[in-house]
FILOVO-525935 format. One record per residue (C-alpha): x negated, y, z negated; residue in one letter; residue number from 1. Coordinates in Angstrom, 2 decimals, padded with zeros to 5 digits. Layout:
// FILOVO-525935
<node><u>X</u><v>Y</v><w>Z</w><residuo>a</residuo><num>NUM</num></node>
...
***
This chain:
// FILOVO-525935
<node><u>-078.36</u><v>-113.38</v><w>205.39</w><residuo>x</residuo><num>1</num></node>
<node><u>-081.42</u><v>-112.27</v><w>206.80</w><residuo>x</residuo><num>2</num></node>
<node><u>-084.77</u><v>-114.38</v><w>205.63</w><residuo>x</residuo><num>3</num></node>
<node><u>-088.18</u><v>-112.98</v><w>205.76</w><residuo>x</residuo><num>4</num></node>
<node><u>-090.78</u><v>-115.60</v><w>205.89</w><residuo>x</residuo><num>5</num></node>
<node><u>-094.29</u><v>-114.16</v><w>205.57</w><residuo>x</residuo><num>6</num></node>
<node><u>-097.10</u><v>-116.43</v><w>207.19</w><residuo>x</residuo><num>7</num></node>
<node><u>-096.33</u><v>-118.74</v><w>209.67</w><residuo>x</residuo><num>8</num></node>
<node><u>-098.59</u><v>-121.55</v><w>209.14</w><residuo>x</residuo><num>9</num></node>
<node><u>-097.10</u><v>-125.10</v><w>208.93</w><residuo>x</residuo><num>10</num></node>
<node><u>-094.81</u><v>-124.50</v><w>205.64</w><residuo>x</residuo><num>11</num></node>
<node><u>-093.84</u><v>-121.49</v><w>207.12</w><residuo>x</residuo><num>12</num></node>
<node><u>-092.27</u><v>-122.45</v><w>210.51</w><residuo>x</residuo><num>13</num></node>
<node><u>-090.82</u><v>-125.49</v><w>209.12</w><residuo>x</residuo><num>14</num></node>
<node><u>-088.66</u><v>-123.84</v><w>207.10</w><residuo>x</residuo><num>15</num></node>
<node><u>-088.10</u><v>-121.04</v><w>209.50</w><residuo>x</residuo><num>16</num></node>
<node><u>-086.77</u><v>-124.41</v><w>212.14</w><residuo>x</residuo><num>17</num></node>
<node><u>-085.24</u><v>-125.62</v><w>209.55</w><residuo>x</residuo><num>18</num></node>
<node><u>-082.91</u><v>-122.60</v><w>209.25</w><residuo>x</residuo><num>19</num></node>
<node><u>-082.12</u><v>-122.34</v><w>212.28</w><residuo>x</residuo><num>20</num></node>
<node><u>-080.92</u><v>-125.32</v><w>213.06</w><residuo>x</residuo><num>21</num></node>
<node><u>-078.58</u><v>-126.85</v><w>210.14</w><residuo>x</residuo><num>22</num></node>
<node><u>-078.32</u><v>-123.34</v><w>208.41</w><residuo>x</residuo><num>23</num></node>
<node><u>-075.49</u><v>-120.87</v><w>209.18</w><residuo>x</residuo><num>24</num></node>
<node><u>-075.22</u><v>-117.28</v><w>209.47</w><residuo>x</residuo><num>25</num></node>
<node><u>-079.00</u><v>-116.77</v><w>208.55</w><residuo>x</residuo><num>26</num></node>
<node><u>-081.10</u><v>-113.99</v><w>210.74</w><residuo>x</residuo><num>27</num></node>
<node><u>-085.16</u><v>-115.60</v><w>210.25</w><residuo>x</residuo><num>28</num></node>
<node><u>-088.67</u><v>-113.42</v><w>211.08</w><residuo>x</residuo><num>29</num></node>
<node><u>-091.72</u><v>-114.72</v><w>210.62</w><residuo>x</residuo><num>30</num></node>
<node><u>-094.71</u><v>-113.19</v><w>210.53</w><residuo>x</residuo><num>31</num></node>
<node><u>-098.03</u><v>-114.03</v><w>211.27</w><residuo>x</residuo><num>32</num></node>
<node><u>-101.28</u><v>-112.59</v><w>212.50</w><residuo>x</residuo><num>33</num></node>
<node><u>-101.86</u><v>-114.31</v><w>215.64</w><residuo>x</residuo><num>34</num></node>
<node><u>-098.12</u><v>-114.85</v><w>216.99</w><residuo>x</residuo><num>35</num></node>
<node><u>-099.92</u><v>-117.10</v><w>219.92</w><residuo>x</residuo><num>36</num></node>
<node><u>-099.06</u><v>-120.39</v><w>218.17</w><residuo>x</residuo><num>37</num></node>
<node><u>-095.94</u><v>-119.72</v><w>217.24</w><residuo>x</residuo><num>38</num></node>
<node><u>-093.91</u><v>-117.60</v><w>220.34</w><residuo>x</residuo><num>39</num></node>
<node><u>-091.72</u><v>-121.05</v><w>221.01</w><residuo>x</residuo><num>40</num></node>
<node><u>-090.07</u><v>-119.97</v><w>217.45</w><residuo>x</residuo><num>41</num></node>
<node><u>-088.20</u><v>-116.89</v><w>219.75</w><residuo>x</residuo><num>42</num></node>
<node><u>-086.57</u><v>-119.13</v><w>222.27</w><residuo>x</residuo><num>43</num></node>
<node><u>-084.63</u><v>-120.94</v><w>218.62</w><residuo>x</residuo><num>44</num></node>
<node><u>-083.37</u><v>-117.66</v><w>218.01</w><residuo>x</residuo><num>45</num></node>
<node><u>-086.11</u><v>-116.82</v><w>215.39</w><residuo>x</residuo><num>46</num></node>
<node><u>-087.88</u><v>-113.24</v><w>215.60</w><residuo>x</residuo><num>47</num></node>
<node><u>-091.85</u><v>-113.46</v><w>215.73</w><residuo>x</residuo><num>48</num></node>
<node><u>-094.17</u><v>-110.61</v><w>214.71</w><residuo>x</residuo><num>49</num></node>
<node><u>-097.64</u><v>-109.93</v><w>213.59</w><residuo>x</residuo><num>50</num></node>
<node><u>-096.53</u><v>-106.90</v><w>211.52</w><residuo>x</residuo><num>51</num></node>
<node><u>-095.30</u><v>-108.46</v><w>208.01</w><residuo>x</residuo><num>52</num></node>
<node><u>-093.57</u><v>-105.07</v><w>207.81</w><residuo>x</residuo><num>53</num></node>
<node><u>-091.75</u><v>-105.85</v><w>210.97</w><residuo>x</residuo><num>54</num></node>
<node><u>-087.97</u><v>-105.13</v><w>209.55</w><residuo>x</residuo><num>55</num></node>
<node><u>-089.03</u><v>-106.44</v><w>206.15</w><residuo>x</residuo><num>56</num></node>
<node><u>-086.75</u><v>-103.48</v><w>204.43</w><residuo>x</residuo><num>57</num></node>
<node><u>-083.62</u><v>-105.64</v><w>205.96</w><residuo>x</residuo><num>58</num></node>
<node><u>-084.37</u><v>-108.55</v><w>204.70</w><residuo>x</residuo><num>59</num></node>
<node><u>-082.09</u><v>-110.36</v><w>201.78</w><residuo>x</residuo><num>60</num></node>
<node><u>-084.78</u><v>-112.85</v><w>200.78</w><residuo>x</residuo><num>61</num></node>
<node><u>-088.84</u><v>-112.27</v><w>201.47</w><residuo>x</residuo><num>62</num></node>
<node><u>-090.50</u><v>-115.67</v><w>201.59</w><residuo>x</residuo><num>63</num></node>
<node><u>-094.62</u><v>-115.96</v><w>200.95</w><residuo>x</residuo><num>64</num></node>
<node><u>-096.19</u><v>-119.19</v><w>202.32</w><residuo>x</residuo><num>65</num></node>
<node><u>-099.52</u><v>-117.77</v><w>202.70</w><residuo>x</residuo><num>66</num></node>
<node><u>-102.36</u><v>-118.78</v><w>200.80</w><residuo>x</residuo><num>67</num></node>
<node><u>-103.14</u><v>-117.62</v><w>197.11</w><residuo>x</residuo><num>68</num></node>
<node><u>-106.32</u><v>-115.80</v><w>198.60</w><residuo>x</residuo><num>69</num></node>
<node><u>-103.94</u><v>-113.51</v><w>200.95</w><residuo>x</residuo><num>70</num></node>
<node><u>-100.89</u><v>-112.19</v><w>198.60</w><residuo>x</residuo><num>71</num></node>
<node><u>-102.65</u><v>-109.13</v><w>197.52</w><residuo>x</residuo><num>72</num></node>
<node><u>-103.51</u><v>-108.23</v><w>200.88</w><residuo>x</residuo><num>73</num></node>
<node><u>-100.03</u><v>-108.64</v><w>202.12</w><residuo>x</residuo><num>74</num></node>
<node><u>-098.29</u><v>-107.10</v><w>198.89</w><residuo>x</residuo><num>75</num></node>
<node><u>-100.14</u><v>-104.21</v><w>199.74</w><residuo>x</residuo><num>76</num></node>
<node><u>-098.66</u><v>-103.66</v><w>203.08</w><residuo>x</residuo><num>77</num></node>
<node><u>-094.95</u><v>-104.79</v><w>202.20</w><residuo>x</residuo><num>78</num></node>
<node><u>-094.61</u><v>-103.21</v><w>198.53</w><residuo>x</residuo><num>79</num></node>
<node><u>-094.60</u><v>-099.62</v><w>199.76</w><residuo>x</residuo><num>80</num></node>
<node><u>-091.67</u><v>-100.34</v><w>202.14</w><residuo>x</residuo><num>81</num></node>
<node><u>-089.84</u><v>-102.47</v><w>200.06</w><residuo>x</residuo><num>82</num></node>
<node><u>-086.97</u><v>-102.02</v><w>196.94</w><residuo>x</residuo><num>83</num></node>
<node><u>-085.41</u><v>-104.65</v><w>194.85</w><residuo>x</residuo><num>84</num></node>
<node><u>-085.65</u><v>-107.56</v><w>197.17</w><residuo>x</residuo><num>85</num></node>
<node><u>-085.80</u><v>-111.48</v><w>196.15</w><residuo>x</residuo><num>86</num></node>
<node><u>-088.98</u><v>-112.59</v><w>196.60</w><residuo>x</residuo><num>87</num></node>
<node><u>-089.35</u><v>-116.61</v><w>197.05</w><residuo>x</residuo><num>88</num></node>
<node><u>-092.78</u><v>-117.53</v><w>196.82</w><residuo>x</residuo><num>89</num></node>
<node><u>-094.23</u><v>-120.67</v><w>197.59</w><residuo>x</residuo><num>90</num></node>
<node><u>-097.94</u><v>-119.68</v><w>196.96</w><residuo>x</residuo><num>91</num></node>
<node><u>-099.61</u><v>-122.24</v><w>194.90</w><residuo>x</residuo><num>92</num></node>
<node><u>-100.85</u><v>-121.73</v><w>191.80</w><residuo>x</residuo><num>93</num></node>
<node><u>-099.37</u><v>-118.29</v><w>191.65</w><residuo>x</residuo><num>94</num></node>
<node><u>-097.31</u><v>-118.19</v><w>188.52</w><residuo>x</residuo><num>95</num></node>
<node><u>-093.49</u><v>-115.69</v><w>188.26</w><residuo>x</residuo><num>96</num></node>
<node><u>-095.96</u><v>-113.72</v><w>185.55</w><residuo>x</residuo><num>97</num></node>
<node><u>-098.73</u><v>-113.04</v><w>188.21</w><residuo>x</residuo><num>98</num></node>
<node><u>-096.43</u><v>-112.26</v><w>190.79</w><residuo>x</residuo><num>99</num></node>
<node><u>-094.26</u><v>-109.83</v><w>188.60</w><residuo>x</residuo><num>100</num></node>
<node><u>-097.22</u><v>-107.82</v><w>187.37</w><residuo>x</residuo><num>101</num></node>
<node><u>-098.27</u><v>-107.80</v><w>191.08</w><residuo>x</residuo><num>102</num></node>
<node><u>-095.11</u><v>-106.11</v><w>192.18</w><residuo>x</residuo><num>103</num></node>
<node><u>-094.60</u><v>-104.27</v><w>188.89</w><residuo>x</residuo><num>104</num></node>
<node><u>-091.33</u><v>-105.91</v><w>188.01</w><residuo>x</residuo><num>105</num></node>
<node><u>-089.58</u><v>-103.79</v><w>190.53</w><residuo>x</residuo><num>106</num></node>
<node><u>-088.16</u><v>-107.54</v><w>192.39</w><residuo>x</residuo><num>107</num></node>
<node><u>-086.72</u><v>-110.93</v><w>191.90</w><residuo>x</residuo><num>108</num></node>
<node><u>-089.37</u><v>-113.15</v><w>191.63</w><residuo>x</residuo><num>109</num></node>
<node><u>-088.61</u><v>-117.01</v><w>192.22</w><residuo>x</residuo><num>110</num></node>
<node><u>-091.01</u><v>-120.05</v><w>192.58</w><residuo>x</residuo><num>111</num></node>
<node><u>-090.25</u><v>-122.51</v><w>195.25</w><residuo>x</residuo><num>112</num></node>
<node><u>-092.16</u><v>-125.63</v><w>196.36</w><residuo>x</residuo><num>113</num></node>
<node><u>-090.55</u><v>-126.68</v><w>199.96</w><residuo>x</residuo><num>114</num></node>
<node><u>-092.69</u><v>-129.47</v><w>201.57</w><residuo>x</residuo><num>115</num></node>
<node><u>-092.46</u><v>-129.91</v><w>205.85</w><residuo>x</residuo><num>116</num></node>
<node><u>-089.58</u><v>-131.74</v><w>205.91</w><residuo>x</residuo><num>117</num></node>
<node><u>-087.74</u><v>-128.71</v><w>205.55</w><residuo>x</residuo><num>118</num></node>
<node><u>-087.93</u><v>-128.99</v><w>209.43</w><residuo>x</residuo><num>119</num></node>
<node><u>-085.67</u><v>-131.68</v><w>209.19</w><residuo>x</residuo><num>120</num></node>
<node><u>-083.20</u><v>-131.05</v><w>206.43</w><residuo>x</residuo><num>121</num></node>
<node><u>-084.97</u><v>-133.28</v><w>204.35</w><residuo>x</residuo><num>122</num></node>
<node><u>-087.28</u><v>-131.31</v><w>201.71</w><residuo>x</residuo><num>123</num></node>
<node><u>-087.46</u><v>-131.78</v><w>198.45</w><residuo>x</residuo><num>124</num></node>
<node><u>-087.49</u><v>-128.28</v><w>197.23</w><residuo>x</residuo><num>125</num></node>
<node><u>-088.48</u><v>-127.32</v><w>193.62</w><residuo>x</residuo><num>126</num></node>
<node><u>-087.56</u><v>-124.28</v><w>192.12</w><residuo>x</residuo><num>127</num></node>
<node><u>-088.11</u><v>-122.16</v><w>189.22</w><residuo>x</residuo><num>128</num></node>
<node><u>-087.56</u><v>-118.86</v><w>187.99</w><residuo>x</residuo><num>129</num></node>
<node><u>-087.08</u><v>-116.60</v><w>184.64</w><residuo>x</residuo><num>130</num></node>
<node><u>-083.75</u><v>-116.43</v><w>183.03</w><residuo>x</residuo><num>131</num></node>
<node><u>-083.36</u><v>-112.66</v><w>183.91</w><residuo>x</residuo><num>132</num></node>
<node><u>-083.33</u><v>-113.91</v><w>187.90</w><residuo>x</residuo><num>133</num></node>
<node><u>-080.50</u><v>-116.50</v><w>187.35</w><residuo>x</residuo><num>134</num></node>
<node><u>-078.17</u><v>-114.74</v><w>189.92</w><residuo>x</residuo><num>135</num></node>
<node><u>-081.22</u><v>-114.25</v><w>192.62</w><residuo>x</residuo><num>136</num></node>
<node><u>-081.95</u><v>-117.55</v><w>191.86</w><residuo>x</residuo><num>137</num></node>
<node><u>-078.81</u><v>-118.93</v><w>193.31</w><residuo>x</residuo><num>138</num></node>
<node><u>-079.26</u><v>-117.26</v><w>196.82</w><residuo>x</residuo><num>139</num></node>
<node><u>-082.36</u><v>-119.02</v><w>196.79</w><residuo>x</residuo><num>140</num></node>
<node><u>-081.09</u><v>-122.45</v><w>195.49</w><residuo>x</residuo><num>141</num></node>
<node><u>-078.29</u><v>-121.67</v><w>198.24</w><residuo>x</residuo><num>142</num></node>
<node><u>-080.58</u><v>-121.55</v><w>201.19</w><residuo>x</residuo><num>143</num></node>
<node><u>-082.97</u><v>-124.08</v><w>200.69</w><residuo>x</residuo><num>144</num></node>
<node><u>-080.04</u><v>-126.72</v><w>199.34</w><residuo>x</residuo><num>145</num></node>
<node><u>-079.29</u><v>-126.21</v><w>203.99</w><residuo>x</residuo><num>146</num></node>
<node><u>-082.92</u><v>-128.20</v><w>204.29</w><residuo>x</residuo><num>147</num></node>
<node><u>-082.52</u><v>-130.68</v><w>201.63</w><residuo>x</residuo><num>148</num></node>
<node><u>-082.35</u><v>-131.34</v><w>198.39</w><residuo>x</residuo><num>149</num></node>
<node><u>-083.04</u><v>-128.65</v><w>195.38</w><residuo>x</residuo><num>150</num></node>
<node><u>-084.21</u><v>-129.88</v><w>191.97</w><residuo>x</residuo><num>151</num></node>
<node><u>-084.46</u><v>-126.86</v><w>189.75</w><residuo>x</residuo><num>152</num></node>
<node><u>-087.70</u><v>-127.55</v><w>187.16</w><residuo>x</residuo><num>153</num></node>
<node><u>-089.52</u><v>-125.63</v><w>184.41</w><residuo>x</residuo><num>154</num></node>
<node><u>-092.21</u><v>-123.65</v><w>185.74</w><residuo>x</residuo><num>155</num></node>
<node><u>-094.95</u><v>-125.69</v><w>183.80</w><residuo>x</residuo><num>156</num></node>
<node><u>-094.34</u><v>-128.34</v><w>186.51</w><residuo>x</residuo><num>157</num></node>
<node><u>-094.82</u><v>-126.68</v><w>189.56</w><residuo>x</residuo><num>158</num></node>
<node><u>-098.16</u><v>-128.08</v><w>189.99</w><residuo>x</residuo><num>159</num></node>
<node><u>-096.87</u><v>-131.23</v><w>189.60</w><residuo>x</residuo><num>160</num></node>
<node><u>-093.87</u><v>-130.38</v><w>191.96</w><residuo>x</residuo><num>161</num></node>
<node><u>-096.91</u><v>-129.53</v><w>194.47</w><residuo>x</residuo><num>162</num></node>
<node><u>-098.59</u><v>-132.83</v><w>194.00</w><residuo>x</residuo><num>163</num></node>
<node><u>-095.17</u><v>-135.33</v><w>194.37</w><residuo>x</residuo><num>164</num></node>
<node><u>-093.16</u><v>-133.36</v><w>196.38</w><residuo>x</residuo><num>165</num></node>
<node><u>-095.76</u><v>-131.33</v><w>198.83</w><residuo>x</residuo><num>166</num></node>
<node><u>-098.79</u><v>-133.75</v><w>198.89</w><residuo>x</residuo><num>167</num></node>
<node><u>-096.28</u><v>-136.87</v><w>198.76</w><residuo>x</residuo><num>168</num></node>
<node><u>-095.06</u><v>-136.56</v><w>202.14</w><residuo>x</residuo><num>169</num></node>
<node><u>-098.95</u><v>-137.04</v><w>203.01</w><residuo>x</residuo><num>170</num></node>
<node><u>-099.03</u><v>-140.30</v><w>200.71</w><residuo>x</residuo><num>171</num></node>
<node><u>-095.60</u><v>-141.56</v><w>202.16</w><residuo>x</residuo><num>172</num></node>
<node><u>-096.47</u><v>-141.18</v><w>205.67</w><residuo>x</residuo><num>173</num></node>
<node><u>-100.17</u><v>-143.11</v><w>205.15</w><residuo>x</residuo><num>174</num></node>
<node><u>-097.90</u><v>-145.84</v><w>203.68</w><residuo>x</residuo><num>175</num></node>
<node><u>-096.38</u><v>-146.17</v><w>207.18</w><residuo>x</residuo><num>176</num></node>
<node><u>-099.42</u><v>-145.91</v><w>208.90</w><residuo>x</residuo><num>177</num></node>
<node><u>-100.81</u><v>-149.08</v><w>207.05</w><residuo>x</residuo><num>178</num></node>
<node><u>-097.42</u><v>-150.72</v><w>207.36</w><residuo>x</residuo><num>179</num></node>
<node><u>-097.70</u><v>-150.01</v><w>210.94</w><residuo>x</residuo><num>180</num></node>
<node><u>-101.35</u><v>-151.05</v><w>211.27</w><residuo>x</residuo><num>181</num></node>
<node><u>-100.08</u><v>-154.95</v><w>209.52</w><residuo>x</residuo><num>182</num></node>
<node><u>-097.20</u><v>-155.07</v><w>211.74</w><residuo>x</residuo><num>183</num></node>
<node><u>-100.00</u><v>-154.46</v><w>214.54</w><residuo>x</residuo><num>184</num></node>
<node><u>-101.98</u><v>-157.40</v><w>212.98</w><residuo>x</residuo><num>185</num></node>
<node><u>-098.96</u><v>-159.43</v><w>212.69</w><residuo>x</residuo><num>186</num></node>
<node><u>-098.00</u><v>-159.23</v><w>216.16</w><residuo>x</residuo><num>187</num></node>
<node><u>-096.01</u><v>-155.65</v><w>217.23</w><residuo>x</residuo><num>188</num></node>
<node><u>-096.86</u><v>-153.82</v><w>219.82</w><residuo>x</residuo><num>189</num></node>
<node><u>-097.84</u><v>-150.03</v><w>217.74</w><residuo>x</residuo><num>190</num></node>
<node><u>-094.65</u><v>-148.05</v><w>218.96</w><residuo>x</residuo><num>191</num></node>
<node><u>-092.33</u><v>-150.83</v><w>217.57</w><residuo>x</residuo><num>192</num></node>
<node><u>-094.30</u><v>-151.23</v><w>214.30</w><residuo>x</residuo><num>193</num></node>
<node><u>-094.37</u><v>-147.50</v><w>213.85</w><residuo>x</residuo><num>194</num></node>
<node><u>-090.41</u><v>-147.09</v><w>214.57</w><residuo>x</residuo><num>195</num></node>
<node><u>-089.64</u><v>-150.62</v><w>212.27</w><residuo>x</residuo><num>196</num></node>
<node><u>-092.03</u><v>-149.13</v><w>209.43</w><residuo>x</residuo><num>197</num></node>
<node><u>-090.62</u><v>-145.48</v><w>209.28</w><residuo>x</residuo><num>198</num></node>
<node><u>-086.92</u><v>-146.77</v><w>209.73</w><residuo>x</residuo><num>199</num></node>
<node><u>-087.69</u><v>-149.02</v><w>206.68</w><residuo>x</residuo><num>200</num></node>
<node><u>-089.08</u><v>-146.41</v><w>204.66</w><residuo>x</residuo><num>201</num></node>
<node><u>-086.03</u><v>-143.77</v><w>205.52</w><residuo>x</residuo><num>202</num></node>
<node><u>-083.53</u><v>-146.76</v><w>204.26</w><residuo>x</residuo><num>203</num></node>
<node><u>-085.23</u><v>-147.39</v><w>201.15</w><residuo>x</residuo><num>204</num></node>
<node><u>-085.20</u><v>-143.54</v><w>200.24</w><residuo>x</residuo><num>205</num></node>
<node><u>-081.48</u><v>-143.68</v><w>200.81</w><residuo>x</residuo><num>206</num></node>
<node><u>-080.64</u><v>-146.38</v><w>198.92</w><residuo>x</residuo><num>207</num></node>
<node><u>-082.31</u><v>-144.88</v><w>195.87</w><residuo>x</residuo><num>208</num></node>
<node><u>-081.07</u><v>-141.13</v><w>196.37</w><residuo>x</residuo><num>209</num></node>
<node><u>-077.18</u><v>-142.80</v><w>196.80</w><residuo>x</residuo><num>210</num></node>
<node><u>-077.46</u><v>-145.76</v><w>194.39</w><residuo>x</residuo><num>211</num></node>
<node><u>-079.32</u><v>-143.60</v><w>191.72</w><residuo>x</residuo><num>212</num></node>
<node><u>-081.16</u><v>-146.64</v><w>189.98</w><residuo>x</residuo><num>213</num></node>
<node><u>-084.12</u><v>-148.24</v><w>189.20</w><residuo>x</residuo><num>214</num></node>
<node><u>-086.51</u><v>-148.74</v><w>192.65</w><residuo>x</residuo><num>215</num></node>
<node><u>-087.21</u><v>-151.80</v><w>190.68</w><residuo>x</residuo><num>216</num></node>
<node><u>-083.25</u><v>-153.12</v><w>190.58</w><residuo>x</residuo><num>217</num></node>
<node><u>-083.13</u><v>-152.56</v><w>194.25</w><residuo>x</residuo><num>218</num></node>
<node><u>-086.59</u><v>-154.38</v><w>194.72</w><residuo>x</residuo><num>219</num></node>
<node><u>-084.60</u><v>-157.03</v><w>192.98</w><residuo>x</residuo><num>220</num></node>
<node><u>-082.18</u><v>-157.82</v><w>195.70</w><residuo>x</residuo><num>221</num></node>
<node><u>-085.05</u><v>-158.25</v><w>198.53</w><residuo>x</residuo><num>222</num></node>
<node><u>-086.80</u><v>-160.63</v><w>196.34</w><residuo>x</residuo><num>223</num></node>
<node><u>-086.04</u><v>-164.08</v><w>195.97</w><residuo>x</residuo><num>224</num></node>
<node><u>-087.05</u><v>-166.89</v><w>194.36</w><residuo>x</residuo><num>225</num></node>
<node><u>-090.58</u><v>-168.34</v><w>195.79</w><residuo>x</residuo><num>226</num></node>
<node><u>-089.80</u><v>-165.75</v><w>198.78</w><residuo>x</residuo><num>227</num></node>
<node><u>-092.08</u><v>-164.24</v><w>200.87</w><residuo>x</residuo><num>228</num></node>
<node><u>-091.05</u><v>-160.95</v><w>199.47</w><residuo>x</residuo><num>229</num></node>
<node><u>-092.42</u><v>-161.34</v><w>195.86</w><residuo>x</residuo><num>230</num></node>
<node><u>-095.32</u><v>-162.87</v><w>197.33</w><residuo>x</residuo><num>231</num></node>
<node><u>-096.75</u><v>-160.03</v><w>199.28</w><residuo>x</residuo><num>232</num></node>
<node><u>-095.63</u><v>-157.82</v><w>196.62</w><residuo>x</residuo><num>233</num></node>
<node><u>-097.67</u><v>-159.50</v><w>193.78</w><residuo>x</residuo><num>234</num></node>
<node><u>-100.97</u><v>-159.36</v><w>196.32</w><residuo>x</residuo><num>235</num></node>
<node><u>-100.40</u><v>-155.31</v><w>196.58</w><residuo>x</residuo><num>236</num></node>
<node><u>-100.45</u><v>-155.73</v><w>192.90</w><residuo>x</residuo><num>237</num></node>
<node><u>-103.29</u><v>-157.39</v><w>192.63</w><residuo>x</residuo><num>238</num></node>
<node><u>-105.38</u><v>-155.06</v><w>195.27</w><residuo>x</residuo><num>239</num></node>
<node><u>-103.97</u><v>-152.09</v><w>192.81</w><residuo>x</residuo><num>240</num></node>
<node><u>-101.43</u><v>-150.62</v><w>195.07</w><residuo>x</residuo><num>241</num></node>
<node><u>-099.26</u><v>-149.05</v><w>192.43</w><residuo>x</residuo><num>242</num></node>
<node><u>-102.13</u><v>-147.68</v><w>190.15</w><residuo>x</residuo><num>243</num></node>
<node><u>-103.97</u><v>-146.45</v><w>192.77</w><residuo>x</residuo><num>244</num></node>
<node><u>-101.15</u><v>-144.66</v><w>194.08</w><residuo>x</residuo><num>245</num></node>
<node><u>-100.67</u><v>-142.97</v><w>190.91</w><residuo>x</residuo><num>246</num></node>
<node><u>-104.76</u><v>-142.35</v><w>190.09</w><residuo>x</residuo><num>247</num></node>
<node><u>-104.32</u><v>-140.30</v><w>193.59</w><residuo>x</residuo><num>248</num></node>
<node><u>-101.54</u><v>-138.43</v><w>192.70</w><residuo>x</residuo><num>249</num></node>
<node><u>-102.96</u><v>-137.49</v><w>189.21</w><residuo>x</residuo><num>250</num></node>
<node><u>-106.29</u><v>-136.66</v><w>190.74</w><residuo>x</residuo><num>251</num></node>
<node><u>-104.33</u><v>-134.21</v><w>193.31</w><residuo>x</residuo><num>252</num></node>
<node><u>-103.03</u><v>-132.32</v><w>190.42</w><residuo>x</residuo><num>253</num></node>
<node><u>-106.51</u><v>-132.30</v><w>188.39</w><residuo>x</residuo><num>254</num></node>
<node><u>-107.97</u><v>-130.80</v><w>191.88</w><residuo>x</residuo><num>255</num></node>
<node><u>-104.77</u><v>-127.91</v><w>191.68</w><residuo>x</residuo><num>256</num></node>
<node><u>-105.20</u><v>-127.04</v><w>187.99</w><residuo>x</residuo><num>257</num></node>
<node><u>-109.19</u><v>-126.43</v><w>188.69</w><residuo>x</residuo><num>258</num></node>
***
């Protein structure tokens, strides 16, 4: 299969690593302006060009991770070469309607929301897409399911997918910087905190993607009884950890929907 990605900004080469290292039998271009950033891509096997036209009329699935301000200009170079392609677009805010009108219903249109972990096998990718695409869908669903996992949503939530799944690996990771920062305070030199706090963090996801319960039942096993653990969890409380979290979240997607 050969993947197109258009714009090779930091969505875009994460997925294009991504694919090339824990997907199979995938060819990946990526395109960007100015190719001076991102020439290391060619020694992974990955083709680099500053023409998004560059062997586009190949490609099995066209990826956009540009921003919403630069799909007409690029439409207007890759439209006239192109016929009946699957076009995965992970332009926010731009909805399948736009984007079919844009290309005059002449290609499979499917919304995807990768985040950077795609570099690592470890996105959360949401997808969505119009009945009529079902089967182009599925090629879709297929390639990103090699960098992670691939919740398929209505397309009323893909601001929302933006916000939790995009913007939350921002919120996640300044969780481990403060958790880093106390085990600083509490006596770790930064390297170990850092490598303690992030190990932590990647445990607790697993338990609750392979358990598939309640965070709160397995916060129930690390608590005890007049334990240390309930203690410092009541003080977060207190200092408004949770609804703070979630007042930044919901502010995220007020700033998206304008």
């Amino acid at each position: 299969m050969k993947i197109h990605i258009i714009g090779g900004g930091n969505l875009g080469v994460a997925i294009a690593l991504g694919l090339s290292q824990y997907a199979t039998n995938r060819k990946i271009t990526v395109t960007r302006r100015n190719t001076a950033g991102i020439q290391y891509l060619q020694d992974k096997g990955i083709t680099v060009s500053a023409d998004n036209k560059h062997n586009i009329q190949d490609a099995d699935i066209i990826i956009l991770t540009v921003k919403p301000y630069q799909v007409d200009t690029v439409l207007n170079e890759i439209l006239p070469v192109i016929s009946n392609k699957i076009i995965a677009s992970a332009v926010s805010g731009l909805t399948i309607e736009a984007l079919e009108v844009k290309t005059e219903g002449q290609h499979s249109i499917v919304r995807i929301m990768p985040n950077i972990a795609a570099q690592f096998a470890a996105s959360a990718t949401c997808i969505a897409f119009a009945e009529k695409n079902k089967v182009a869908a599925q090629d879709v669903i297929s390639l990103f399911q090699d960098l992670g996992t691939v919740p398929v949503i209505d397309e009323k939530l893909m601001d929302a997918a933006t916000v939790l799944g995009a913007c939350g690996t921002a919120y996640a990771l300044r969780y481990i910087r403060a958790s880093m920062q106390a085990g600083i305070e509490i006596g770790f030199d930064s390297q170990t905190a850092l490598a303690i706090a992030a190990q932590t963090v990647m445990g607790a996801a697993q338990m609750v993607m392979q358990e598939k319960i309640h965070p709160e039942q397995l916060i129930d096993k690390v608590t005890t009884p007049q334990g240390c653990t309930i203690v410092g969890l009541n003080e977060m409380e207190h200092q408004g950890f949770s609804s703070s979290l979630i007042k930044g979240i919901k502010t995220s997607l007020q700033k998206i929907k304008g």
